[in-house]
C-alpha positions, 0 to 999 in steps of 0.5 A: 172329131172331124167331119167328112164333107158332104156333097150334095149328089141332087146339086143343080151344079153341072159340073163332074162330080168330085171325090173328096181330096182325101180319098184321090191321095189314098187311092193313088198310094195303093196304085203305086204300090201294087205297080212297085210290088209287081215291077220288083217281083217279076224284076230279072226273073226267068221264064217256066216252061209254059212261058210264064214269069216265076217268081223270085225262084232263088228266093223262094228256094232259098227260104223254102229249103232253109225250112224244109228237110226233104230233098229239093230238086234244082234245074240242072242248070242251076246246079253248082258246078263240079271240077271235072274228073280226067279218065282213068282217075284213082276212085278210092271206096271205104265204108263210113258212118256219114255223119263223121264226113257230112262236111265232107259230103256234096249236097248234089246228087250227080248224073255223070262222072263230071258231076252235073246233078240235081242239088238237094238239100241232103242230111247226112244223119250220124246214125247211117253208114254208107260206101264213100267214095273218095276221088283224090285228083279232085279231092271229092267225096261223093255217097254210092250206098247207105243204110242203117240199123234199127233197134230190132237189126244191126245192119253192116255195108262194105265195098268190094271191087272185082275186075273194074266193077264196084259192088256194095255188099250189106248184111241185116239179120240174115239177109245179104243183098249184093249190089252192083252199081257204076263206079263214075255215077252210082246208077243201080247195075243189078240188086241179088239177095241171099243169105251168105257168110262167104261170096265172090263175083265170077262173071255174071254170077255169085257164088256163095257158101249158104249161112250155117243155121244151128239149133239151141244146142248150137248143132248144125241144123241146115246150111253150109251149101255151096250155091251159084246165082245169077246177079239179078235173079231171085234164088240160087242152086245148090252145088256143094253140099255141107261136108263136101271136102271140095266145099271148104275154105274162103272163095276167091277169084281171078281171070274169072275162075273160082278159087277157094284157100283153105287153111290149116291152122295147126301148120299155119300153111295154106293151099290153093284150088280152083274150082269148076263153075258148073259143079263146083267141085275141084278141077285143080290145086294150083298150090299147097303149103304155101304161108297162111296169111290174108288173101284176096281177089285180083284181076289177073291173079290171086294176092295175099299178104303176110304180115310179120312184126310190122312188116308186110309181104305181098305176095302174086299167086298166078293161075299158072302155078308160078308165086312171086312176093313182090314188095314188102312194106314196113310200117312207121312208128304212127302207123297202125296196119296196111289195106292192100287192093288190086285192080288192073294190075296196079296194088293200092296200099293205105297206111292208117294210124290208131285212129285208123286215119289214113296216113299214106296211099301210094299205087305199086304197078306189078309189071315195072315194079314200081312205086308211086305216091297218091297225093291226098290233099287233104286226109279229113274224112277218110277213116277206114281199115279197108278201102277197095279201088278202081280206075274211073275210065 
């Protein structure tokens, strides 16, 4: 055992009174520390903007997201920098289940088409899909949309690109809702929901054919109109009733007209009409008995391509009654299909295998006739059978 001295407080000793040696050795260690801790706590740091130090920021940040899932935000000058997108770059858009291209996928969340953003501690689940967004200058992919299904509804989403503009389409049970957004950034344009089977863009308009409700006997009980909508607004009206001879086929457009091609199936032939916007009816059959095949919107006509062994021809069909095939394309044995979009008078054509990996991406410019090669740097993550394109200006 040992004993602490005593002092004797009541001393006739006139001199200052003493701590023991002891306790000034302890004192004076805890002092040091704390003045330690301090200095490197607040060592370097930046100031909040009320002027007060913050605290090991990128520490805290570190070890806080290391252990959160939420999204993080940073101070936009503390986001990674992102090389920068030249106008008039090449954006490619497919649908994607986002956990198949998470490596792929940025963690920002960006603001601008040169990438500047908050960074967030995004996951990126197996179980959602999502219109991706592939830039090859820059060989970047970057999130425009995502949803995802549940037990009780399958939930689908797909590009579709129209004069320039990106619209993401997603279907639930019978729910369609069709979002447009900015192709550089992916800021929320417009939100329009309805309940489709068939649609296409027309100005600021859409124009859909009302899903077909049949009743336990699988007879037409409801359904099947040909309705206009505002982009925007909450409900459509009627301009075709089901059975109307102008009401039947797919619907298209170009230069801003709506276009229908119905198909006969027993002569494999097909004709071309255009439509008036305000009644919906026929004002016009641009062509008839021309070859059946896949057809699709452009913007300064309507294309399509027929597919014949393993070659495709692609096909302009011009709102002036003139037709014109402008290319054919053979595939190579580890080719297994084509996906062809027009935007601004330019063809995007992929090629994908059996894995539907994409294989090859080459522009055609439909004025020179001419043929150019996307150069992708790297093909990981960009598996599809559809891609849609714009040109980001």
């Amino acid at each position: 055992m040992y004993r602490i001295p005593y002092v004797d407080m009541a001393s006739t000793d006139n001199s200052s009174t003493k701590l023991p040696w002891f306790l000034v050795v302890i004192l004076a260690i805890a002092l040091l520390s704390v003045v330690v801790y301090v200095l490197s706590d607040f060592s370097g740091n930046s100031n909040d903007n009320r002027g007060l130090p913050v605290r090991n920021q990128d520490n805290a940040l570190k070890k806080f997201s290391d252990t959160n899932n939420d999204r993080i935000p940073v101070r936009p000058d503390d986001t990674p920098s992102q090389p920068s997108v030249p106008s008039g770059s090449i954006a490619l858009f497919y649908r994607a289940y986002l956990g198949d291209v998470a490596s792929r996928l940025p963690v920002s969340v960006q603001n601008t088409a040169d990438g500047s953003g908050y960074v967030t501690n995004i996951r990126w689940e197996t179980s959602h899909k999502g219109v991706v967004r592939f830039i090859p200058v820059v060989d970047r992919f970057d999130v425009m949309a995502s949803t995802v299904s549940t037990s009780y509804s399958e939930s689908t989403i797909y590009p579709m690109t129209q004069n320039g503009r990106l619209f993401t389409v997603t279907r639930r049970s019978t729910s369609t809702v069709l979002n447009e957004v900015d192709p550089k950034n992916a800021s929320a344009i417009s939100s329009t929901t309805f309940d489709a089977t068939n649609l296409t863009v027309v100005g600021d308009k859409v124009y859909y054919r009302d899903r077909i409700v049949n009743d336990f006997y699988g007879r037409r009980s409801g359904g099947g109109a040909l309705m206009v909508q505002s982009l925007g607004t909450a409900s459509g009206s009627d301009l075709l009733s089901y059975g109307d001879a102008d009401n039947e086929g797919d619907f298209f457009t170009a230069q801003n007209a709506l276009l229908s091609v119905v198909t006969d199936y027993d002569s494999e032939t097909a004709s071309i009409r255009r439509h008036d916007l305000f009644t919906g009816k026929v004002s016009e059959e641009l062509f008839s008995n021309v070859s059946s095949g896949t057809f699709f919107s452009g913007s300064d006509a309507l294309y399509g391509y027929v597919k014949n062994g393993s070659v495709y021809t692609v096909k302009r069909f011009g709102l002036d009654g003139t037709a014109k095939s402008l290319i054919e394309v053979a595939l190579d044995s580890d080719e297994k299909g084509l996906s062809i979009d027009e935007d601004s008078g330019k063809l995007l054509i992929v090629s994908y295998g059996s894995d539907y990996l994409l294989k090859s991406a080459q522009l055609y410019d439909v004025a020179s006739n001419s043929t150019e090669e996307i150069s992708i740097v790297s093909s990981s993550g960009l598996k599809s059978q559809e891609y849609a394109f714009v040109f980001l200006n």
